[in-house]
C-alpha positions as CSV (number, residue, x, y, z in Angstrom):
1,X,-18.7,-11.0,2.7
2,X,-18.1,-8.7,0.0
3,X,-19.7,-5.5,1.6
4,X,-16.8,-6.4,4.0
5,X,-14.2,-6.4,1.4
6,X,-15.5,-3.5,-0.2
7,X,-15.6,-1.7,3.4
8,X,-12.0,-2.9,4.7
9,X,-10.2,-2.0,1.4
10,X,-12.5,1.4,0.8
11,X,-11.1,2.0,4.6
12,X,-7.3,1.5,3.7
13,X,-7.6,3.6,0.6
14,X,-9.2,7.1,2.6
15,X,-6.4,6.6,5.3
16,X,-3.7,6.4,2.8
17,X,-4.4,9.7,0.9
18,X,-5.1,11.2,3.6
19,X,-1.7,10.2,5.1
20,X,-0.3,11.6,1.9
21,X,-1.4,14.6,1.5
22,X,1.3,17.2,1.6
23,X,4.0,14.6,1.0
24,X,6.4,14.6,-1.9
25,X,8.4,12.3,-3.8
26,X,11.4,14.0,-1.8
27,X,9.2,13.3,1.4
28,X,8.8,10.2,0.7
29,X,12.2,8.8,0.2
30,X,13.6,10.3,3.7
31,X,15.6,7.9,5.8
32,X,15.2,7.9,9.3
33,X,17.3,5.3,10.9
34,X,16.0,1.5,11.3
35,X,12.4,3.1,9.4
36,X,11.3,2.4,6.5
37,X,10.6,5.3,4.2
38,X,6.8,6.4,3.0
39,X,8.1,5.3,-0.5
40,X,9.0,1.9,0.5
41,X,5.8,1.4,2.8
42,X,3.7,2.9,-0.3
43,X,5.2,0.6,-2.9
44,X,4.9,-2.6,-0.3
45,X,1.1,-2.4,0.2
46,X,1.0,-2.4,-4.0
47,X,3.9,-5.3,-4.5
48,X,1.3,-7.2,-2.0
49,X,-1.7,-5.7,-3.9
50,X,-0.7,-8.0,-6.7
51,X,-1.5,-11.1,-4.3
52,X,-4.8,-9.9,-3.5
53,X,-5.2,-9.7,-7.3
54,X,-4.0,-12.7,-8.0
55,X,-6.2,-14.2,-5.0
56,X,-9.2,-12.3,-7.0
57,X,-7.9,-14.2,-9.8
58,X,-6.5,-10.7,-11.5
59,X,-3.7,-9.3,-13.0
60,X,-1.4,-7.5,-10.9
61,X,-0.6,-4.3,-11.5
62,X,3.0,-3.7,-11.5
63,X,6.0,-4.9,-13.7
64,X,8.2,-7.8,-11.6
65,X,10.8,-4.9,-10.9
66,X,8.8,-3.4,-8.3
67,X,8.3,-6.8,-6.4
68,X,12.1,-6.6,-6.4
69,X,12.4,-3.2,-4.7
70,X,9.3,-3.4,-2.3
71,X,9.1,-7.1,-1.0
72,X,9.4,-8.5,2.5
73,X,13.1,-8.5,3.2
74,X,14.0,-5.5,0.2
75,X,17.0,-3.7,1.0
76,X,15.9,-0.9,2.9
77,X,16.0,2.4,1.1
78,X,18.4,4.8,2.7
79,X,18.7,7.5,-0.6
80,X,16.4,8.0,-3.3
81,X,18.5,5.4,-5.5
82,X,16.3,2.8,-6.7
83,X,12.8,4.3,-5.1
84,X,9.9,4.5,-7.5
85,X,8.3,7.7,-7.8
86,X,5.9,8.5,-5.6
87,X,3.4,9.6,-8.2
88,X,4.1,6.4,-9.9
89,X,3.1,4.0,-6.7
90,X,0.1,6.0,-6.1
91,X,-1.0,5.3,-9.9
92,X,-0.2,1.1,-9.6
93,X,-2.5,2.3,-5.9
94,X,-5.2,3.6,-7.4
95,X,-5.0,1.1,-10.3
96,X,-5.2,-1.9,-7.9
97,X,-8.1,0.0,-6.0
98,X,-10.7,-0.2,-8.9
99,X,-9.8,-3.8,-9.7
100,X,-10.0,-4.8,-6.1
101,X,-13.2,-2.8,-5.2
102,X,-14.6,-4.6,-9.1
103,X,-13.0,-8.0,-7.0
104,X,-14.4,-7.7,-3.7
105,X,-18.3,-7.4,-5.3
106,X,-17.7,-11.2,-6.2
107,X,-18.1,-14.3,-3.6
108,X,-15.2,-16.4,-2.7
109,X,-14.6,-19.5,-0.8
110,X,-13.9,-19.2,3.2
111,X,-10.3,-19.6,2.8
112,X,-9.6,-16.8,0.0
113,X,-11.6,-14.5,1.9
114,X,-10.0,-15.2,5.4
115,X,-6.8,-14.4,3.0
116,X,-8.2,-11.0,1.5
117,X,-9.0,-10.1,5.0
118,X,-5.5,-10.8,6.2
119,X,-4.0,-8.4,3.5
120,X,-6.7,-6.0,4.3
121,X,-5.4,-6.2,8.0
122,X,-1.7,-5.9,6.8
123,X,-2.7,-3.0,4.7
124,X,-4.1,-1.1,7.4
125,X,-1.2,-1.6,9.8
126,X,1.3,-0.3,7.1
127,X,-0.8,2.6,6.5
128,X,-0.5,3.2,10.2
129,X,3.3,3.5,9.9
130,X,3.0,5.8,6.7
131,X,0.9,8.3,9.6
132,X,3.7,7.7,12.1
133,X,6.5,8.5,9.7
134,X,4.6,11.6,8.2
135,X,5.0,12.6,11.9
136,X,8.6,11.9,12.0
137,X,8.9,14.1,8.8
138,X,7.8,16.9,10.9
139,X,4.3,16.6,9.0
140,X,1.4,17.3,10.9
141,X,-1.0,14.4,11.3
142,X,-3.9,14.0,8.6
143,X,-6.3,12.0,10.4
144,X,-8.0,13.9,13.6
């Protein structure tokens, strides 16, 4: 399963920088009613990158603060008040990348891989939103 992994999570990372590109901090924190912002979507799939981690049997990535701002059922960001900087997400991103890709090499039992497959799943459909709200921006799309 692990050339699975490695393609699924490889996937996620190439459509989420290439959703990014172009886009600021100031981008990313944009409110557009009843959305979430890039920011929040961006420092959600790392607050959940943590889980895969810890599924891996890793150490997350980000300080407990984060969690706090980025979780399932955070306030949603309206302002820039409280956001983590964008440059600072993609770091704890890129961070959590070359553990998980040093992860997904390894063998696991059924149920932790049906579980690393899930977040894989859930990390795709949130980078989906970050391409929909780059459009909403008044980006142009990245993928073609």
């Amino acid at each position: 399963m692990s050339a699975e992994l490695i393609k699924l999570y490889s996937s996620v990372d190439r459509a989420l920088k290439m959703n990014l590109q172009g886009i600021t901090h100031a981008d990313s924190i944009r409110y557009i009613e009843n959305c979430n912002s890039i920011n929040w979507i961006v420092g959600h799939i790392v607050v959940y990158r943590n889980v895969v981690l810890n599924l891996m049997g890793m150490q997350p990535v980000t300080p407990e603060r984060i969690k706090t701002l980025y979780e399932r059922g955070s306030k949603m960001m309206t302002d820039a008040e409280g956001a983590e900087d964008l440059t600072t997400l993609l770091k704890f991103f890129d961070e959590s990348q070359l553990k998980i890709m040093e992860g997904a090499a390894k063998t696991y039992p059924t149920d932790i891989t049906e579980k690393l497959i899930q977040y894989g799943f859930h990390e795709g459909y949130h980078v989906g939103q970050v391409a929909i709200m780059r459009k909403l921006i008044g980006k142009e799309g990245a993928i073609k």
